[in-house]
PLY file of the C-alpha trace (Angstrom):
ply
format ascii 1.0
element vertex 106
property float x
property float y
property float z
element edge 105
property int vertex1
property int vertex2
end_header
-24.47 -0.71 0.92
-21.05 -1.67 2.73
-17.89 0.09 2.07
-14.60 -1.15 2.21
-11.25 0.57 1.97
-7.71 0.35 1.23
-5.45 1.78 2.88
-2.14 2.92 2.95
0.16 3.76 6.39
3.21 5.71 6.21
5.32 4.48 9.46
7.53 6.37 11.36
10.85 4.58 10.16
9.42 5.02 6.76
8.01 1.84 5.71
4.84 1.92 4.75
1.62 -0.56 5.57
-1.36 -1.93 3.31
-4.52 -2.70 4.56
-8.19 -3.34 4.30
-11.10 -2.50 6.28
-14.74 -1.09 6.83
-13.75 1.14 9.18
-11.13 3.75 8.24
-11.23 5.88 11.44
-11.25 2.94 13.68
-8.53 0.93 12.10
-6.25 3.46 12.09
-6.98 4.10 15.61
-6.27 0.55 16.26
-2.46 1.31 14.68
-2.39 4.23 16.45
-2.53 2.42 20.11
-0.93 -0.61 18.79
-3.30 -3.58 20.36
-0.61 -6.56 19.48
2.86 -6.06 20.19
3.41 -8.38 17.10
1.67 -6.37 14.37
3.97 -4.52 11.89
3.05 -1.41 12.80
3.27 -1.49 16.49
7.29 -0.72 16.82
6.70 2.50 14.14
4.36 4.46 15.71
3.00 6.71 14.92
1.50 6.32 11.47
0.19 8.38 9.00
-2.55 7.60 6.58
-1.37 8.58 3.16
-3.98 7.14 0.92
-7.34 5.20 0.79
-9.36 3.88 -1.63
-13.18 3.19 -1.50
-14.59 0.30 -2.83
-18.37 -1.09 -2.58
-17.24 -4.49 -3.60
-15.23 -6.38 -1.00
-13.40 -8.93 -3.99
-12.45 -6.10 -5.46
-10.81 -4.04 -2.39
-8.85 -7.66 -1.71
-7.57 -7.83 -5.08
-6.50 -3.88 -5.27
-5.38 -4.78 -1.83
-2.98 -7.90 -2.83
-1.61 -5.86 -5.91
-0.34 -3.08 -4.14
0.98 -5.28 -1.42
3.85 -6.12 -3.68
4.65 -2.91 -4.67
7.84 -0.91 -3.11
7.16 2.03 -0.83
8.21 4.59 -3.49
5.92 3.18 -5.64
3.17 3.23 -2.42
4.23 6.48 -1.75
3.56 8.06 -5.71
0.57 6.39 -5.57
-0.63 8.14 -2.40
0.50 12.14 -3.97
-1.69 10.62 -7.35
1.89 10.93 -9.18
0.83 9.10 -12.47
4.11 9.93 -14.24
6.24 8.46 -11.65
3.91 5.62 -10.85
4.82 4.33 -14.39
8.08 4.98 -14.05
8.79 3.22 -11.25
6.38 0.24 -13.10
8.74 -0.38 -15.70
11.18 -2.94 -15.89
14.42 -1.23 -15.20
16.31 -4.35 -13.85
18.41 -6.45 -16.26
18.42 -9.24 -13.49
14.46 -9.16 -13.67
12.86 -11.91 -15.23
11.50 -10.36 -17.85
14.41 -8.18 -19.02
16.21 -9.82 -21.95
17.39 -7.67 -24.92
17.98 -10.62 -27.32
14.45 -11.20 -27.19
12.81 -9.91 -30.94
0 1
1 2
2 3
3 4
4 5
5 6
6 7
7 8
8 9
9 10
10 11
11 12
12 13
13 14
14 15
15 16
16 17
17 18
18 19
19 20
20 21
21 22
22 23
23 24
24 25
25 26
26 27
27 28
28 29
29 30
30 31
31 32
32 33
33 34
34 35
35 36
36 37
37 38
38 39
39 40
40 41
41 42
42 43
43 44
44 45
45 46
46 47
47 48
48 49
49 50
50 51
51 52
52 53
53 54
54 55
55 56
56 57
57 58
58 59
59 60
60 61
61 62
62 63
63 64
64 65
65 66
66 67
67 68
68 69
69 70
70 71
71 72
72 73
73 74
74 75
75 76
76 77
77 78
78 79
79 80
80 81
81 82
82 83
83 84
84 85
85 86
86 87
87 88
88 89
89 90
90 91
91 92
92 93
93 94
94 95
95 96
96 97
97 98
98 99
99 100
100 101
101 102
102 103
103 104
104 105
């Protein structure tokens, strides 16, 4: 059976990188050396795997893999040190400009 995984880079500048592969060891290698001077990470070397996620079902590891895409680096980063507590917290809707905050609803 094939593995995928998910991954999670923590860059130098402290962004942080999402990705997918088959191959954790090697693709992190390839950050590592930086092969295209036009990937993200190339410019904030060197990185640091903080997380990864195994999946046997490659639909599912692009899904998990779009979803946390989107997410901020703090909220990255909790997810990497398994804070749950914080995880939520930074889930919530804390942002009266955001879409879906509006107190007059019932």
């Amino acid at each position: 059976m094939k593995l995928y995984y998910v991954y999670i880079l923590l860059c130098s500048d402290g962004l942080t990188y999402t990705g997918i592969t088959d191959n954790v060891a090697r693709r992190i290698n390839e950050h590592q050396n930086g092969l295209s001077k036009n990937a993200f990470t190339y410019r904030r070397r060197p990185v640091e795997l903080v997380f990864q996620q195994e999946f046997n079902d490659v639909l599912q590891a692009i899904s998990f893999e779009k979803k946390i895409k989107k997410w901020s680096a703090k909220k990255k980063i909790a997810l990497s040190k398994g804070d749950v507590d914080l995880l939520q917290i930074l889930a919530e809707c804390r942002n009266a400009s955001h879409y879906k905050y509006n107190p007059d609803q019932d």
